[in-house]
C-alpha positions in Angstrom: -30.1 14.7 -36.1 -29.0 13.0 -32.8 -30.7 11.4 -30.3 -30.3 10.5 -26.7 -32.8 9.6 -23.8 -32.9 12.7 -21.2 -31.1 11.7 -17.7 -33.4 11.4 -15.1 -35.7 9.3 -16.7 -37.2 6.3 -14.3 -34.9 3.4 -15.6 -37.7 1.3 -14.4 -40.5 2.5 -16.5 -40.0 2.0 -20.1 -43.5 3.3 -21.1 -42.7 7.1 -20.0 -39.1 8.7 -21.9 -37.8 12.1 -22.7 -35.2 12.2 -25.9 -33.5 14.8 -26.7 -33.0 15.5 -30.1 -30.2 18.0 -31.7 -30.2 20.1 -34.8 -34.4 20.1 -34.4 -36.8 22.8 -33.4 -40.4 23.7 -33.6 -41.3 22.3 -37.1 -40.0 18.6 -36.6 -40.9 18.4 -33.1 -44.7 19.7 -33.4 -44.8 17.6 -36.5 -43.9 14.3 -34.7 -46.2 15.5 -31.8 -49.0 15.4 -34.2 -48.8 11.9 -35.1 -47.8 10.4 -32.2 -50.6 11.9 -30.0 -52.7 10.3 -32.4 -52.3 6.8 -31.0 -54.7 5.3 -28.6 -51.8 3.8 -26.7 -50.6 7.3 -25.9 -51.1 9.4 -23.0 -49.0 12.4 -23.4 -47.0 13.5 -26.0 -45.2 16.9 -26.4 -42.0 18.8 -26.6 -40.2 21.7 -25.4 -37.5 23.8 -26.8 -35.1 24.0 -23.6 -33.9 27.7 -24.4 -34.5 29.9 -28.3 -30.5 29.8 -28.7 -30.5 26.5 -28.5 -31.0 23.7 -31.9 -32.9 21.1 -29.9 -36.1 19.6 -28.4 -36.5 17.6 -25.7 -39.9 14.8 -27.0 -41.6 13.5 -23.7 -43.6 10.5 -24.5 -45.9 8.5 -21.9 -47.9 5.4 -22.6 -50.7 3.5 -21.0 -48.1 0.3 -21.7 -46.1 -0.3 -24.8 -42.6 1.0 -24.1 -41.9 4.7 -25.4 -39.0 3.9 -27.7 -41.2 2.0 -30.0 -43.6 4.8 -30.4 -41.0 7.0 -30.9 -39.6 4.5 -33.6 -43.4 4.2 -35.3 -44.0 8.0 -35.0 -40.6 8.6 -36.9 -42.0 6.2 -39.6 -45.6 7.5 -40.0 -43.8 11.0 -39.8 -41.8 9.6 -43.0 -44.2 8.5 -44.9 -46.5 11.3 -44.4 -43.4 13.3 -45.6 -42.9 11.9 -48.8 -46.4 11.6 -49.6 -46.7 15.2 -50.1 -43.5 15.5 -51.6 -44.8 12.8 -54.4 -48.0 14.8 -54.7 -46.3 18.2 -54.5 -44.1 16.8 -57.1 -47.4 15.4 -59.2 -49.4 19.0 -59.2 -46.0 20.7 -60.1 -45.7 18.5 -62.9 -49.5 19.0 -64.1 -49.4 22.9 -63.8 -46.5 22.4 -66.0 -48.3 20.5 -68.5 -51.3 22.7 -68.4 
C-alpha cells in the first residue's frame, strides 16, 4: 500500500489533508473511516474511490486542530489493533469448536 498527500491540498493548513492510497478500495477505506470519525478531534472524515477501474482511495481528513497526518497515523494504529483482535478471537473460537 502506498501513500501520498493529494496535490492541491492548502500547504498552510495542516489540520485538513487528502492521501491517496494505492492497491486499497472500499473495505480498507470504510474501515479506517469508521474509526477515525470516531474522534472528537475530527470534523470530517471520508473517502472516495476516484473511478471502479481504478485500485485506490483518496482519505480526506479535517480537524478542528491537531494536524491530519497524526490522525491518519492513530487511525492506522487503532485500525490494527482492532484487526488483530478479531483475528486472535477468530483464531480462539476456531480452536474451541475444534475442541468441542
Amino acid at each position: 500500500m502506498g501513500v501520498a498527500e493529494l496535490v492541491g491540498d492548502d500547504p498552510t493548513d495542516e489540520s485538513a489533508r487528502t492521501y491517496i492510497f494505492d492497491g486499497e478500495g472500499h473495505t480498507f477505506g470504510n474501515a479506517l473511516r469508521s474509526v477515525i470519525s470516531r474522534y472528537p478531534e475530527v470534523t470530517f472524515c471520508g473517502y472516495t474511490v476516484p473511478h471502479p477501474a481504478d485500485d485506490k482511495i483518496n482519505f480526506r481528513i479535517q480537524t478542528s486542530g491537531p494536524r491530519a497526518i497524526d490522525i491518519l497515523r492513530r487511525g492506522l494504529t487503532d485500525l490494527e489493533e482492532h484487526c488483530e483482535h478479531i483475528m486472535k478471537t477468530f483464531s480462539q473460537e476456531v480452536e474451541n469448536f475444534k475442541a468441542s
